[in-house]
C-alpha positions as CSV (number, residue, x, y, z in Angstrom):
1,X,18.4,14.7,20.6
2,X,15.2,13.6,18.7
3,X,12.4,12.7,21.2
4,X,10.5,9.7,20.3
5,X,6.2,9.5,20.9
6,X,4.2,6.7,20.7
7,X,0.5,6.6,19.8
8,X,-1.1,4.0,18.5
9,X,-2.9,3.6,15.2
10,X,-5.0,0.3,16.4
11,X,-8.8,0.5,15.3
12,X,-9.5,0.4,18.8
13,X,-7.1,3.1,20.0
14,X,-8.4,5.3,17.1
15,X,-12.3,4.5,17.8
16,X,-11.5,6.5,21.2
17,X,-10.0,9.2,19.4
18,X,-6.2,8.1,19.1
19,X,-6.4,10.1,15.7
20,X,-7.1,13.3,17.1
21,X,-4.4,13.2,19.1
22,X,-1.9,12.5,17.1
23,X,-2.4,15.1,15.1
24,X,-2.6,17.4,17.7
25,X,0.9,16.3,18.7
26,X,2.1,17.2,15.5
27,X,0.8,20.4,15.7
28,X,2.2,21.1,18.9
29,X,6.0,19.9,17.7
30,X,5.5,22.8,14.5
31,X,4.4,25.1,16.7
32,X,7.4,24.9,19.7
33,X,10.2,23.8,17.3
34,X,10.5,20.9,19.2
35,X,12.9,17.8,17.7
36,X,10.8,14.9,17.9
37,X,9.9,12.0,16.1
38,X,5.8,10.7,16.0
39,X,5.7,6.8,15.9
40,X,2.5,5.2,15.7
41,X,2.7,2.2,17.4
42,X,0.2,-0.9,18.0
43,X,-2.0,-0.6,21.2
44,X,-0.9,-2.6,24.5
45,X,-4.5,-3.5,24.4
46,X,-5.2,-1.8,27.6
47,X,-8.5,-0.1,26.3
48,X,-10.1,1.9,29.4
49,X,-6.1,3.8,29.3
50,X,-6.9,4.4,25.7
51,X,-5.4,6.7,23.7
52,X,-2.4,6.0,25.5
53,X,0.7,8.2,24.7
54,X,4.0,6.8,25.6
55,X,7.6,8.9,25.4
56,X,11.1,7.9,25.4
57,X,13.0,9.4,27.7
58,X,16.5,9.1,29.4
59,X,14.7,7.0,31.7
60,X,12.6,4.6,29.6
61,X,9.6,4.8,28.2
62,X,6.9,6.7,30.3
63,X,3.5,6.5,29.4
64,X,0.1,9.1,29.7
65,X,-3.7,8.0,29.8
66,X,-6.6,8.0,28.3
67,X,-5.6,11.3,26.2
68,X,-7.6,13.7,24.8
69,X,-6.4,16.4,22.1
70,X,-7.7,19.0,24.7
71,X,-4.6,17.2,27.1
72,X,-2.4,17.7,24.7
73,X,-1.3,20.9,25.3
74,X,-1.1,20.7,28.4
75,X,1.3,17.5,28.6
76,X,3.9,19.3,26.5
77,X,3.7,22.3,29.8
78,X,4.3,19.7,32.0
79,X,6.8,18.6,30.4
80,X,5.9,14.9,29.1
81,X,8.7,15.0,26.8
82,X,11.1,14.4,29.7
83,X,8.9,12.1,31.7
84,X,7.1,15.3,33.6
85,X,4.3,14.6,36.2
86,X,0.9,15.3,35.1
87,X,-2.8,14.1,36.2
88,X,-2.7,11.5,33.2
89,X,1.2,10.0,34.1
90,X,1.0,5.8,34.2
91,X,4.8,6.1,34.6
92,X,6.5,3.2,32.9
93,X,4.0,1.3,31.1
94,X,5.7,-2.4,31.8
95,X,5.2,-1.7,35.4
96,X,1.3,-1.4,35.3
97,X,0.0,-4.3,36.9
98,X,-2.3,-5.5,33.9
99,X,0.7,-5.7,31.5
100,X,3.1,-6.9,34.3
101,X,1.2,-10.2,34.8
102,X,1.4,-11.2,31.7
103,X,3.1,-13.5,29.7
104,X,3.6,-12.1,26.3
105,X,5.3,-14.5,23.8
106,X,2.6,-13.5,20.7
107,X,2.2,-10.1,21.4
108,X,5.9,-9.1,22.9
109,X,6.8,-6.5,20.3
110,X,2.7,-4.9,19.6
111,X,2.8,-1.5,21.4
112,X,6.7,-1.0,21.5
113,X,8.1,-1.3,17.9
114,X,6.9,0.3,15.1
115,X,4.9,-2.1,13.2
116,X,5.9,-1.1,9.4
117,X,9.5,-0.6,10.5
118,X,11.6,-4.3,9.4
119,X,14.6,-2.8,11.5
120,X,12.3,-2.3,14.5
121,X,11.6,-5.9,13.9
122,X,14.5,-7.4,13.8
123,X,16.2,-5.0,16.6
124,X,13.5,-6.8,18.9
125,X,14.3,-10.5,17.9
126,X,12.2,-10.6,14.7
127,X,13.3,-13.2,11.4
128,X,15.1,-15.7,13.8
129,X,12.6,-18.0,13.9
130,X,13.0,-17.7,9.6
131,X,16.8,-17.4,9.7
132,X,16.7,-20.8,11.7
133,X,13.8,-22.7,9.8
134,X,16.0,-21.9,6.7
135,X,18.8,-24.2,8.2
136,X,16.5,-27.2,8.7
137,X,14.5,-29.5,6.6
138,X,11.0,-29.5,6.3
139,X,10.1,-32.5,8.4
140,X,12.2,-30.7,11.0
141,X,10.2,-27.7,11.2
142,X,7.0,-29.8,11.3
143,X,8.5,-32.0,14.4
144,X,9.2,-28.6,15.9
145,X,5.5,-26.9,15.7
146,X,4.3,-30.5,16.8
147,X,6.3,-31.1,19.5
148,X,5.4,-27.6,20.6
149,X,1.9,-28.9,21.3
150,X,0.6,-25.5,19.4
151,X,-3.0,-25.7,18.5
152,X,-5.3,-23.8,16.2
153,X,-6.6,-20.7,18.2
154,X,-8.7,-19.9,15.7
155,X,-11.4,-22.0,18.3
156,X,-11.5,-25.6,17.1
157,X,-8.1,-26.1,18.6
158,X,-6.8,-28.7,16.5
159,X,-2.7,-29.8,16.7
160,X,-0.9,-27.6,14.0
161,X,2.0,-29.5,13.5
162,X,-0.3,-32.3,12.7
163,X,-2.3,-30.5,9.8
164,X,1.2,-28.9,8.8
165,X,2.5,-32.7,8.4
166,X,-0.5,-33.8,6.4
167,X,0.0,-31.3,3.5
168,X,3.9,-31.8,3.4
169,X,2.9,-35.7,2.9
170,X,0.5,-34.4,0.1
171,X,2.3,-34.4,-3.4
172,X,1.1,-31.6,-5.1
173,X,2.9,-29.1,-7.5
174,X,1.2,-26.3,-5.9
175,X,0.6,-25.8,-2.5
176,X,-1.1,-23.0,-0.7
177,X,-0.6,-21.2,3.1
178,X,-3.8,-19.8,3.6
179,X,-4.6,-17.3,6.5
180,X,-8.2,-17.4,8.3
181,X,-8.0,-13.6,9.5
182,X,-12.2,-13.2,9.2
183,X,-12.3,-12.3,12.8
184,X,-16.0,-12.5,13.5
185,X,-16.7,-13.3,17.2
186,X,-18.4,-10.7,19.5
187,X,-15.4,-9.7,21.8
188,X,-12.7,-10.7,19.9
189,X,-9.7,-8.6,18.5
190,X,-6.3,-10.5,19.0
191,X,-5.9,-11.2,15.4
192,X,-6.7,-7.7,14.4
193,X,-4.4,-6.1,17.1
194,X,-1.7,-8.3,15.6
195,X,-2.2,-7.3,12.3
196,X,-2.3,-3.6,13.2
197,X,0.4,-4.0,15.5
198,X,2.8,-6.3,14.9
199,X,2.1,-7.7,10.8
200,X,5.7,-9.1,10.4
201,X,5.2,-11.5,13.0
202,X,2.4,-13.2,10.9
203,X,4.4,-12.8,7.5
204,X,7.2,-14.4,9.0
205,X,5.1,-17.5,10.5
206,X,3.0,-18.1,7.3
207,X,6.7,-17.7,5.8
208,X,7.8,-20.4,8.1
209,X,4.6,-22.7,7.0
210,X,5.6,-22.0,3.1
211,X,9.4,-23.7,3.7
212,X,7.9,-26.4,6.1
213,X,5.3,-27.6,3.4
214,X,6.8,-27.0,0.2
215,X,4.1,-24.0,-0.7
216,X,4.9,-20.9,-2.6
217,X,1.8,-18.8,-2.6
218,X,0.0,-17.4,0.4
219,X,-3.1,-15.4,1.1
220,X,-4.6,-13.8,4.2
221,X,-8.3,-13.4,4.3
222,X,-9.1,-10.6,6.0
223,X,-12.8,-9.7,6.5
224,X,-14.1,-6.5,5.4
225,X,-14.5,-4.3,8.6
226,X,-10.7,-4.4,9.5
227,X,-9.7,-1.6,6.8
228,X,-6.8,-0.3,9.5
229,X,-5.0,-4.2,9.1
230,X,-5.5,-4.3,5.3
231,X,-3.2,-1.0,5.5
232,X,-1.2,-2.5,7.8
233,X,-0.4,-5.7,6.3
234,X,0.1,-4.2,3.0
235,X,2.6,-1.7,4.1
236,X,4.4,-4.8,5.9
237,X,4.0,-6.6,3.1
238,X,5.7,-4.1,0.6
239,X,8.8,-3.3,3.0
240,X,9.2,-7.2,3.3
241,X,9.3,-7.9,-0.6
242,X,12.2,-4.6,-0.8
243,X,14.0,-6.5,2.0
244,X,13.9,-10.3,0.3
245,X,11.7,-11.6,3.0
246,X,9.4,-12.5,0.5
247,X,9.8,-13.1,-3.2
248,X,11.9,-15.5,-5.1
249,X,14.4,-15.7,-2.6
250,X,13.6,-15.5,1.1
251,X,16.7,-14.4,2.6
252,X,19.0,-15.7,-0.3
253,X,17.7,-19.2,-0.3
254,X,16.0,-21.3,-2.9
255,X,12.8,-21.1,-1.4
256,X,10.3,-18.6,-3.0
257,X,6.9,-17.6,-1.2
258,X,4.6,-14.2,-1.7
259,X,1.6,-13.5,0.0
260,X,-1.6,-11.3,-0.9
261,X,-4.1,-9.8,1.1
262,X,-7.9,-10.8,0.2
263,X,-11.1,-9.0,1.4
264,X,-14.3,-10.9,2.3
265,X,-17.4,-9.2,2.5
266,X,-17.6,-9.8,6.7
267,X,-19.9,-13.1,6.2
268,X,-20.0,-15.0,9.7
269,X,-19.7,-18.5,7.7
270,X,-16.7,-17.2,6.2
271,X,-14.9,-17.5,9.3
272,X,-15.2,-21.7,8.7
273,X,-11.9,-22.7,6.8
274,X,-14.1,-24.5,3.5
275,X,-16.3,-21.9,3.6
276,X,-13.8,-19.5,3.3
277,X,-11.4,-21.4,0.7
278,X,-14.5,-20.9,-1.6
279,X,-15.1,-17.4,-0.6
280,X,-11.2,-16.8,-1.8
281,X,-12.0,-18.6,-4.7
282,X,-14.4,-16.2,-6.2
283,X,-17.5,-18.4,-5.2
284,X,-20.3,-17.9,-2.6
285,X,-19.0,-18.6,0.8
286,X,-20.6,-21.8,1.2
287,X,-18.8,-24.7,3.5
288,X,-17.9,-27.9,1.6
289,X,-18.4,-31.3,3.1
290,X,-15.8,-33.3,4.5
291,X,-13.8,-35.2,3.3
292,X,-11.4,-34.3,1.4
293,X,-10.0,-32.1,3.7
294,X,-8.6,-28.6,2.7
295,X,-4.8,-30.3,4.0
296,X,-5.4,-32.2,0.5
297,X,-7.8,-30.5,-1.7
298,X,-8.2,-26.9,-0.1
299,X,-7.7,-23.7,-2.2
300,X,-8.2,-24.1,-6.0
301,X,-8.1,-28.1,-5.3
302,X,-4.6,-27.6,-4.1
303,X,-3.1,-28.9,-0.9
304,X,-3.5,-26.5,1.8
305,X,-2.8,-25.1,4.9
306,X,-5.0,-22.8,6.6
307,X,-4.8,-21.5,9.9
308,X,-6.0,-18.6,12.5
309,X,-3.9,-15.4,12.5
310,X,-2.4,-16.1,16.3
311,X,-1.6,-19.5,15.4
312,X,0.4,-18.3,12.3
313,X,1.9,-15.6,14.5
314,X,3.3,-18.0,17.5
315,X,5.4,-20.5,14.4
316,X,8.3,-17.8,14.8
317,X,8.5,-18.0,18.6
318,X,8.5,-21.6,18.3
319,X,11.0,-21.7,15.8
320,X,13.1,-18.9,17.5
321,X,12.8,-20.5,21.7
322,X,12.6,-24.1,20.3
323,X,9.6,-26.6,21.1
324,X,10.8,-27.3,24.4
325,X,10.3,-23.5,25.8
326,X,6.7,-22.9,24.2
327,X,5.5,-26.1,25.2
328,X,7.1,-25.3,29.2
329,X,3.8,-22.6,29.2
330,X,0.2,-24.1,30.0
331,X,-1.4,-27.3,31.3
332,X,-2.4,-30.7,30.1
333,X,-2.9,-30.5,26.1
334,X,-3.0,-26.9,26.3
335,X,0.4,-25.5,25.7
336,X,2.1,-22.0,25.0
337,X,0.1,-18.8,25.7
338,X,-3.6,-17.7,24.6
339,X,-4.1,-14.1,24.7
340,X,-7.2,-13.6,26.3
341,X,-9.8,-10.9,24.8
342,X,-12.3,-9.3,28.1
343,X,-15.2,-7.4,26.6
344,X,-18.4,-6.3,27.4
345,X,-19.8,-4.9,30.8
346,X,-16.1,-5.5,31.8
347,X,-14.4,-3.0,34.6
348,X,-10.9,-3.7,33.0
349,X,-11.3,-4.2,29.2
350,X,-8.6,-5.5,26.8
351,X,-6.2,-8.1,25.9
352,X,-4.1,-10.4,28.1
353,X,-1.5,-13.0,27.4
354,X,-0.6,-15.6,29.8
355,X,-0.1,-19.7,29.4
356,X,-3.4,-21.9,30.0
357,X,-4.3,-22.4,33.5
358,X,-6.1,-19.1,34.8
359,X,-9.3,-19.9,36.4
360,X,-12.5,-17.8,34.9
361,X,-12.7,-16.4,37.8
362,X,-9.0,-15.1,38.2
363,X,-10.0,-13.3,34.6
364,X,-13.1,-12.3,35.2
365,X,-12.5,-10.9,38.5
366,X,-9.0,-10.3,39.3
367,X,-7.7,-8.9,35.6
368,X,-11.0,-7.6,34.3
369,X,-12.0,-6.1,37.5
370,X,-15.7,-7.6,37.8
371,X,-18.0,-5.5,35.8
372,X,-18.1,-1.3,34.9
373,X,-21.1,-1.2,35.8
374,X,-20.4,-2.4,39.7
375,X,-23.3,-5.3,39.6
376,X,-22.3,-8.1,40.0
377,X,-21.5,-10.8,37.3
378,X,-24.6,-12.8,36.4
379,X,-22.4,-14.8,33.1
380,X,-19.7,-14.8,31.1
381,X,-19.8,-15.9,27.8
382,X,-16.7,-17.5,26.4
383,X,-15.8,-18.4,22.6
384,X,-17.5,-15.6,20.9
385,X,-21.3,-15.9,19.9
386,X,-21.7,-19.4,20.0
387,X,-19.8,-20.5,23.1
388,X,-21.4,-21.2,26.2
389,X,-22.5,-18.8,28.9
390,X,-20.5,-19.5,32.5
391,X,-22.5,-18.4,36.0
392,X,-20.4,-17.6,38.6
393,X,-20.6,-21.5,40.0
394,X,-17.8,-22.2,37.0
395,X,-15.8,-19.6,37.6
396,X,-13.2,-21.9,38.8
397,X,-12.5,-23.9,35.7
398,X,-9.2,-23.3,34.8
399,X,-8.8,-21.8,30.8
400,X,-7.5,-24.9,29.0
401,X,-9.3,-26.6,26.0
402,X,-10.4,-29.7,27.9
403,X,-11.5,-28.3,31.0
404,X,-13.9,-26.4,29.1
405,X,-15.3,-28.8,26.6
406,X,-16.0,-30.8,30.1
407,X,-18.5,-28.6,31.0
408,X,-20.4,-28.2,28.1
409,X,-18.5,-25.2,26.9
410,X,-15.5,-24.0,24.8
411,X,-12.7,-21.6,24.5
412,X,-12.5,-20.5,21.0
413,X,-10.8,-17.6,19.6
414,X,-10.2,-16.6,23.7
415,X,-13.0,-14.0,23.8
416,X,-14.9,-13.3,26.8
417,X,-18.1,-11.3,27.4
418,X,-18.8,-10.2,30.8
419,X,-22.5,-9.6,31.9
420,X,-24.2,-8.3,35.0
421,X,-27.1,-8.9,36.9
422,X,-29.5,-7.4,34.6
423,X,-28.9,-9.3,31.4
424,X,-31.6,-11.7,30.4
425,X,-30.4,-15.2,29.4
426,X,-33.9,-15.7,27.3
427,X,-33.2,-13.1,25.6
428,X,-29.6,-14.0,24.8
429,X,-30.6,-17.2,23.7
430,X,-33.1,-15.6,21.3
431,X,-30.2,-14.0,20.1
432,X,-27.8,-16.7,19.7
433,X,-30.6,-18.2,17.4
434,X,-31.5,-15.1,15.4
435,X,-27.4,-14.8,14.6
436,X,-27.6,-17.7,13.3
437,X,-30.1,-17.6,11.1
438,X,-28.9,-14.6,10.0
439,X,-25.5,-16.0,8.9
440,X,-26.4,-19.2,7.6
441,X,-24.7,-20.2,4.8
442,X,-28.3,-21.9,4.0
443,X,-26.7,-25.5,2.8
444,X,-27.5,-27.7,5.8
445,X,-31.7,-27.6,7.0
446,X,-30.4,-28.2,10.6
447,X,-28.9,-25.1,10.3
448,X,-30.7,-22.8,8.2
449,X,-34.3,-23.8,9.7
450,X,-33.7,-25.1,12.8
451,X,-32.2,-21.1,13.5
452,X,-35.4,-19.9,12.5
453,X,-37.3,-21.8,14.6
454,X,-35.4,-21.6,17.2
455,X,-36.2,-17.9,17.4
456,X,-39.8,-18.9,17.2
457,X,-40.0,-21.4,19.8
458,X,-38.2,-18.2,22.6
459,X,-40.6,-16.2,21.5
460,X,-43.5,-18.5,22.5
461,X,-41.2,-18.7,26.0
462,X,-41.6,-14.8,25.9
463,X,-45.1,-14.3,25.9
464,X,-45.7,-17.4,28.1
465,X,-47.2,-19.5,25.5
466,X,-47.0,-24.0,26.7
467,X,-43.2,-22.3,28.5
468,X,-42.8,-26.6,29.7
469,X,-43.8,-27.4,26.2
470,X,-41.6,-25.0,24.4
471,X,-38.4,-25.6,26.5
472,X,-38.4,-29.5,25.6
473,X,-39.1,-28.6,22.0
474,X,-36.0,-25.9,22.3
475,X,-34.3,-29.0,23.8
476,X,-35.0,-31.5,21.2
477,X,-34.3,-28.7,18.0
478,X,-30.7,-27.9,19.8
479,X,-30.0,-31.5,19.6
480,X,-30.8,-31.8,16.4
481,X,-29.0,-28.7,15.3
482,X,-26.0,-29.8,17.2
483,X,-25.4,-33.3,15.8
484,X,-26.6,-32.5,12.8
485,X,-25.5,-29.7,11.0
486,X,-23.0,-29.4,8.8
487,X,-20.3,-27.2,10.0
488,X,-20.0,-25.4,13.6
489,X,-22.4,-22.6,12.8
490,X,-25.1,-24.3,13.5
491,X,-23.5,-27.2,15.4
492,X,-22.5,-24.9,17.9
493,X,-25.1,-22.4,18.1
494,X,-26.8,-25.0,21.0
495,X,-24.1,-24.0,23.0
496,X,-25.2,-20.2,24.6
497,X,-28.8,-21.4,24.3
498,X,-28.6,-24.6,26.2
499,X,-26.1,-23.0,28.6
500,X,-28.6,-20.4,29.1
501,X,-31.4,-22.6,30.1
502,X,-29.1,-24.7,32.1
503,X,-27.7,-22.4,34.4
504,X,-30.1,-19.8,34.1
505,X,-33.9,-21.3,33.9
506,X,-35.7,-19.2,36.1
507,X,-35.7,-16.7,32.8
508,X,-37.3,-18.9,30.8
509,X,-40.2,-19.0,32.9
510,X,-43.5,-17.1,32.3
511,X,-42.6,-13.6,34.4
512,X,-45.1,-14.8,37.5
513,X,-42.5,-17.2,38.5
514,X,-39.5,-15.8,37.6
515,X,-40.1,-12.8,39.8
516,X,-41.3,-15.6,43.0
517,X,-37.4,-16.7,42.6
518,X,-36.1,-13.5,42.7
C-alpha cells in the first residue's frame, strides 16, 4: 500500500523551511525503500505549526508540527507513516481547535487536495458550481451571485451580482473577466494561499463569470512577489485546458473562455481596479477617473468585470449550495464567510474562515491568542495599511462591513495587524503617510503632496515643534486628502493616521507629557 505525505508548497510554508523538508522526505523514502507517495499540498494557514507534515493513515490523516529536516529522520523511527507518537504529533489536523472553529466554504479543499490535481478537485466537490451554471441562463447566474448578498472582498465591498449584471446589460462584442490578484496589504495572504493552494477554485469562478456575462477572455493580475502562485496557476491552468475546462468548449458546451496570467511590477496603486486595467494594458499604472466605469469601458475599452481573487473563488460555492445556503452565513449586509488574515505581534498567526459576526476581540484574543510577545494589545489595525487602528475599547465591534465603517474604520481584504504596548502610533502614522507617498500614482495633488507633507507635518510632532499647531494642520491635510483625492490611496490613507491621533493622542504629544500620562 502506497503511503500518502503532505507538505505544503505555500510561500509561507516554504519561507519556514517547508522546502527543506520535503526533500529530506524524499531522501528518507530512497534510502528505506519505503512505498510512498510525496504530495505537496496548500498550507491550512496555521503558520506558528508551520512546516506542517500530514500522513494518511488507516485512521485518517494525522498531522506533525513545525518540522524541521533535522525531525525528519526521526519521525520515520517513530513511525509517522502509521500515525506513530512523536514530540511533534498534532494528531488529526481537523480536530485542532483553530481549524475546528471555523467555517470554511472558500478555503474547504486548500491543505487537503492536491492543488494541480483536476481529479483531486472534483473528488472533493470541484466543477459543480460550472456543471450547474452551464444549465442556466445568464440572468440566472447573475440572480444567483446577487441574491447571495456576495460582496467584493477585495476591500471596497461592493455587491457582485450587481457589477456582474451591469456588464451582461453592456452590449459589447468583447467582453473581459479580469482578476485583481495584486495583493498588496501588510498582513494579507488569502488570495495568495488560494492560488497556491487551491487555483481551480478561482478558474472555475472567473469561468462561472465568463458564461454569466457573455465574456471569452480572462486575465489574472498577479503582482510580482507571488512567483510560487504564478506556478501554481499556470500548472492549473494547463491541466484545465487538457481537461476542456477552458478553451473553445467548456465542458462540451458552446461557451468558450481562456484565461492568462499577467505580472505587474508589485506597484501599491496597481491594486485599484483602473489603475490596474491600464497596468494590463501595457501603460503606466495610473487610475482613470470615473465615469465610465470599468463594468462598461474597462480593459482595452471593453466591458469588464474585475474582481478580487476570494470573491472570484466563493462564485462556485454559490453556484454549487445555491444563494440561499451562502447568504444563511453572516449578519446584516454582510453575508457568506470572510477569511480572516492575523499578522503581526500575533500569538496565534494565520488564516481563519468563519461568516461575519466575530467581535475583534473574539479574533484578536480568543483565535489569535493576544500577542507573542505576552504584552498586552495596545491596537489592531484592520484593512491592511490604510485601514484604521482599533484600541482595545472597540474590540467588541462585531466584523461586518457596516459595523466598521461606523466607527471610522474598514474591513478590507480581512487583514489584521496585532500590536503591543510598545508600538508608537506617531510613528505609525508617519508611516502610513510616507507609504503613501511612496506609491502614489502621482495624478491627483491631494494625493501625491498632501503624502509628503503629511510626513512633514509628524515630524515637526516628533521633535516637539507648535505639537497643537501641527495636529490641527494634520487634521485639516487628512481632510482634504480624504475628500479629495482621486482614488482610495490617498482617500484612505487618513484612516490609520486619524485613528491614531484619535485613540491614541497622548503619542502625539511632545515626550514631557506623554510620559506624565503614562
Amino acid at each position: 500500500m502506497t503511503v500518502t505525505i503532505y507538505v505544503p508548497r505555500d510561500s509561507g510554508a516554504l519561507a519556514l523551511g517547508a522546502g527543506k523538508v520535503a526533500d529530506a522526505i524524499a531522501s528518507e523514502i530512497r534510502t528505506r525503500g519505503i512505498n510512498a507517495k510525496l504530495v505537496r499540498n496548500g498550507s491550512r494557514g496555521l503558520y506558528w505549526l508551520e512546516p506542517m507534515v500530514e500522513v494518511e493513515t488507516s485512521q485518517g490523516r494525522v498531522a506533525y508540527g513545525p518540522v524541521t529536516a533535522k525531525d525528519v529522520a526521526s519521525l520515520f523511527d517513530a513511525d509517522f507513516l502509521s500515525g506513530g507518537k512523536h514530540a511533534l504529533s498534532l494528531g488529526d489536523p481537523e480536530e485542532i481547535p483553530y481549524l475546528a472553529r471555523q467555517t470554511r466554504l472558500t478555503f474547504a479543499r486548500v491543505g487537503i487536495t492536491d492543488p494541480i490535481s483536476l481529479d483531486d478537485y472534483k473528488a472533493h466537490g470541484g466543477l459543480v458550481g460550472l456543471e450547474k451554471a452551464l444549465t442556466m441562463t445568464p440572468t440566472d447566474i447573475v440572480r444567483q451571485v446577487t441574491d447571495s448578498g456576495l460582496r467584493g472582498r477585495g476591500g471596497a465591498g461592493f455587491p457582485t451580482g450587481v457589477k456582474w449584471k451591469t456588464v451582461l446589460d453592456t452590449p459589447g462584442e468583447l467582453k473581459y473577466i479580469v482578476c485583481n490578484a495584486d495583493e498588496g496589504d501588510s498582513g494579507t495572504f488569502s488570495d495568495r494561499m488560494i492560488m497556491e493552494g487551491d487555483p481551480f477554485i478561482l478558474i472555475e469562478g472567473m469561468t462561472i463569470a465568463a458564461i454569466a456575462v457573455g465574456a471569452t477572455k480572462g486575465y489574472i493580475y498577479l503582482r510580482s512577489e507571488y512567483p510560487h502562485a504564478e506556478r501554481a496557476l499556470n500548472e492549473a491552468l494547463a491541466v484545465a485546458r487538457k481537461a476542456g475546462v477552458l478553451g473553445k468548449s467548456i465542458l462540451g458546451s458552446i461557451h468558450a473562455f481562456d484565461i492568462e496570467v499577467r505580472m505587474g511590477a508589485g506597484a501599491y496603486v496597481c491594486g485599484e481596479e483602473t489603475a490596474l486595467l491600464d497596468s494590463l494594458e501595457g501603460k503606466r499604472g495610473q487610475v482613470r477617473a470615473k465615469p465610465p466605469l470599468p463594468a462598461h469601458k474597462g480593459l482595452f475599452g471593453r466591458p469588464t468585470v474585475i474582481n478580487n481573487v476570494i470573491s472570484l473563488a466563493s462564485v462556485p460555492i454559490v453556484l454549487d449550495k445555491g444563494a440561499a445556503y451562502y447568504k444563511d452565513f453572516g449578519l446584516g449586509r454582510s453575508r457568506g464567510t470572510i477569511p480572516i488574515q492575523i499578522a503581526g505581534n500575533a500569538r496565534y498567526p494565520g488564516l481563519f474562515e468563519a461568516a461575519f459576526g466575530l467581535t475583534l476581540g473574539e479574533i484578536v484574543d480568543k483565535i489569535g491568542g493576544g500577542t507573542k510577545s505576552g504584552r498586552p494589545v495596545r491596537a489592531v489595525q484592520v484593512g491592511g495599511p490604510l485601514g484604521a487602528y482599533f484600541p482595545r475599547e472597540l474590540f467588541d465591534t462585531p466584523f461586518d462591513y457596516e459595523a466598521f465603517a461606523a466607527k471610522d474604520g474598514l474591513i478590507g481584504h480581512a487583514g489584521i495587524v496585532v500590536f503591543d504596548d510598545t508600538v508608537d502610533m506617531l510613528k505609525q502614522a508617519r508611516f502610513a503617510m510616507e507609504f503613501c507617498g511612496i506609491e502614489s500614482c502621482g495624478k491627483c495633488t491631494p494625493c501625491r503632496v498632501g503624502a509628503v507633507r503629511g510626513v512633514e507635518v509628524a515630524d515637526r510632532i516628533a521633535h516637539g515643534v507648535e505639537p497643537e499647531k501641527q495636529i490641527e494642520l494634520l487634521e485639516d491635510l487628512c481632510n482634504t486628502m480624504k475628500f479629495g483625492s482621486l482614488c482610495a490611496l490617498g482617500g484612505f490613507t487618513p484612516y490609520p493616521v486619524m485613528s491614531a491621533l484619535r485613540h491614541f493622542p497622548e503619542d502625539f504629544r511632545p515626550h514631557p507629557v506623554r510620559e506624565a500620562a503614562e
